[in-house]
N, C-alpha and C positions, 0 to 999 in steps of 0.2 A: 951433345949426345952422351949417354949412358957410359963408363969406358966398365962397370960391371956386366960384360954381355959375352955370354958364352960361344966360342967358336961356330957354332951349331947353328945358332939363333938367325934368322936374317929380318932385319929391321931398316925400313925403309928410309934412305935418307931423309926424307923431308917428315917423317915423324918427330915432335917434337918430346924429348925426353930426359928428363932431367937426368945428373951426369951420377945423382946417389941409386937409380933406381937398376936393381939386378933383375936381369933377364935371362931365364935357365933353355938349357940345353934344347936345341929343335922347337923353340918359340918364333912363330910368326908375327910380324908387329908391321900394319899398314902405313901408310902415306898420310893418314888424315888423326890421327892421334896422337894426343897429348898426353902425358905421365909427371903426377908431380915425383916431389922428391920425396925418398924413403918407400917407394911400391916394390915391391918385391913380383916375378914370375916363374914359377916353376916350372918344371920342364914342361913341353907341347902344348904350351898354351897357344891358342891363335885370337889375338886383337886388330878388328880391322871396323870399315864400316867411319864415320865422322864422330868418335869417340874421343869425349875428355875423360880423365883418371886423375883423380884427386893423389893425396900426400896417403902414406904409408897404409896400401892396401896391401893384402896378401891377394893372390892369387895360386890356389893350389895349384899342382898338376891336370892338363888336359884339359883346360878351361875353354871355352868359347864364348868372346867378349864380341861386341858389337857389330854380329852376323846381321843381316837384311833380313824385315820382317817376316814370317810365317804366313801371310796373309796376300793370295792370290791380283788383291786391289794392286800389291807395290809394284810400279813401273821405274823401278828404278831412283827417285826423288830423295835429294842431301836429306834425309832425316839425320837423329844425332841418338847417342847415348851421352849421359852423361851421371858419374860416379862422385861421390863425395871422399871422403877419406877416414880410413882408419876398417875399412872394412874386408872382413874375411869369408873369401870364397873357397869353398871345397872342391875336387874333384869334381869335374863336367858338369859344372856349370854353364849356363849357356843363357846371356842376357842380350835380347835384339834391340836392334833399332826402332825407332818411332813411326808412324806414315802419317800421311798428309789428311787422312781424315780425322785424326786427335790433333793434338797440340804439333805433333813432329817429333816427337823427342819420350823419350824411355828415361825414368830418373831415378836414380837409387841415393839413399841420404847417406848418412856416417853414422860410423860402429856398427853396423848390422853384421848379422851370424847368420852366412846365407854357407848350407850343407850340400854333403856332394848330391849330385841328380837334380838340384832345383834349376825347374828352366821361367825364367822370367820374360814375358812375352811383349810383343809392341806395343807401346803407349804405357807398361803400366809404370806407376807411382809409388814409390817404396819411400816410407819415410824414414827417419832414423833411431837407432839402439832396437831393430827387429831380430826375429829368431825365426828365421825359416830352416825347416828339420827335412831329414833327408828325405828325396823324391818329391816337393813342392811343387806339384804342375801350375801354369798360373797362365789364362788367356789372357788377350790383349786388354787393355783400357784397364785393367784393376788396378786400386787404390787398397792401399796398406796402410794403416797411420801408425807413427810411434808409439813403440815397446811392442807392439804385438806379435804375438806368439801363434805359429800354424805348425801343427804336428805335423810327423813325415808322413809322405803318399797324399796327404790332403791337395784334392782338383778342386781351383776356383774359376766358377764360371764368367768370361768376359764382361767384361763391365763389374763384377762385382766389388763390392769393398771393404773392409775389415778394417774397422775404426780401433783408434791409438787405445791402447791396453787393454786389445780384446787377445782371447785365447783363445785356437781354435783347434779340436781334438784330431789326433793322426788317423786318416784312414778315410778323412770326412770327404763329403763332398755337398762344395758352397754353392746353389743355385739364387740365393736370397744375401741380403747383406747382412754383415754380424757388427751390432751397435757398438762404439766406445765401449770398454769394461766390462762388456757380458763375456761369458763363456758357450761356445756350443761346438756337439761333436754330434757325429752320426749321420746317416746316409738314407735321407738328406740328412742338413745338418741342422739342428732343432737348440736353441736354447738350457742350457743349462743352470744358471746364476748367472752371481756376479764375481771376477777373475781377484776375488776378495785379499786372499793371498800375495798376489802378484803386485797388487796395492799398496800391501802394506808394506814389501821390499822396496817398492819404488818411495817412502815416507809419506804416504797420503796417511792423512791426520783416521783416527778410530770415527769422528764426527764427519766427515767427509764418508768413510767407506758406508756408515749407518745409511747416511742420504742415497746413495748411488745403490745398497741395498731396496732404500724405498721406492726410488727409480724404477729398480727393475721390476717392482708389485705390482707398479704405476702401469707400465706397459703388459706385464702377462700373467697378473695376475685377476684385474680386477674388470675382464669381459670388455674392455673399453674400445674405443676404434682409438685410430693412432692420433687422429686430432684431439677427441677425449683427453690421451691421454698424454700429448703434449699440452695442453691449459691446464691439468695438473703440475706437469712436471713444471711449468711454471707460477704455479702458484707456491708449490715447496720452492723452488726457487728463489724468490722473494722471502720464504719465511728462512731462510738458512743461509746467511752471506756467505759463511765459510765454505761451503758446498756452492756457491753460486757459480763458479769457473768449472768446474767439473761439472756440474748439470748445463748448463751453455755445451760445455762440448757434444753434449747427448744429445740436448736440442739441434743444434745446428747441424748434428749426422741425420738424425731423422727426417731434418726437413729437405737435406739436399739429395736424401736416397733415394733411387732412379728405379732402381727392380725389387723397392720393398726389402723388410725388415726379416729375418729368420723368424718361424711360427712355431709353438710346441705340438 
């Protein structure tokens, strides 16, 4: 057990917690969660619910970690959370559990920069090094892929997905999914480019961003249906190795998107 825990705090015995991890003033801590070592929780956090917690997360103040779904189906059933490490939550935060008609389980990756008011919903899928900005609403079943970025107040509709190094502008609201790499903001939210910039901080080659530019011509620029214009994107594909890993990721979002791709 933790021996950094605030008088205040009450923390269930049978939670397991590693003995480096601080627990601040009037933090709740259930029976059925685990904490690695080096997490930190500031004051009135409440973690309860069949929650793992990886190694050296922050937890800001007033947090709520792995509450029971929002979703009228749950009867009660062990769903889980489960946290990666190294990740920083702001003020009222509030990540649920899973239910039994997904997988069971709600999963957040490592290094992500989740702000205060983002509430992450059951089932969904948060990959890791993301940037969710303040007031992030998110239904159930959403999928996040790594590096991507969602402005603050941005509502994404259930089920929806936001492929790894996309951007998505503050205020928007997501009924359609936003591809790998693209950018879009707006209400709805509509396509913009390509998250060109954001690329190039993360080292993708100048030849690589050219491709994933042409990508995006591929799909909205040139009238095509979505099959069109994946048999292009794999034909550039084939003609560009060095792009070929990056254009696969595109592919492979396109083909497993369930409610369709953002439209201009």
């Amino acid at each position: 057990m933790a021996t950094n825990i605030h008088p205040t705090a009450i923390v269930d015995p049978a939670a397991q917690i590693d003995q480096s991890v601080q627990i601040g003033p009037y933090c709740v801590i259930g029976p059925n969660v685990s904490v690695g070592r080096g997490t930190v929780f500031g004051p009135h956090c409440v973690v309860d619910g069949v929650t793992s917690i990886g190694q050296n997360n922050t937890f800001y103040r007033f947090c709520s970690i792995g509450g029971m779904p929002q979703d009228k189906k749950y009867a009660g059933e062990p769903t889980r959370l489960e946290i990666g490490d190294a990740n920083m939550f702001r003020e009222y935060v509030t990540l649920n559990t899973g239910t039994v008609q997904d997988g069971g389980v709600t999963r957040i990756g490592h290094d992500n920069w989740v702000m205060a008011y983002v509430h992450v919903a059951h089932d969904c899928q948060i990959g890791s090094h993301t940037i969710l900005a303040n007031g992030v609403q998110m239904g159930g079943h959403v999928h996040v892929g790594d590096w991507a970025i969602v402005g603050g107040l941005a509502a994404v509709h259930q089920f929806g997905k936001i492929g790894a190094h996309a951007m998505v502008g503050g205020s928007s609201a997501l009924h359609m999914d936003v591809p790998p790499f693209v950018m879009g903001s707006g209400n709805p939210c509509v396509p913009v480019g390509i998250n060109g910039e954001g690329l190039k901080r993360r080292g993708f080659t100048p030849e690589a961003i050219a491709a994933l530019r042409d990508a995006y011509k591929i799909i909205y620029r040139r009238g095509l249906s979505l099959e069109d214009a994946k048999s292009q994107l794999k034909e550039r594909q084939a003609q560009d190795p060095l792009a070929a890993e990056s254009l696969q990721i595109l592919l492979d979002f396109l083909t497993n998107s369930t409610r369709g791709i953002i439209r201009p």
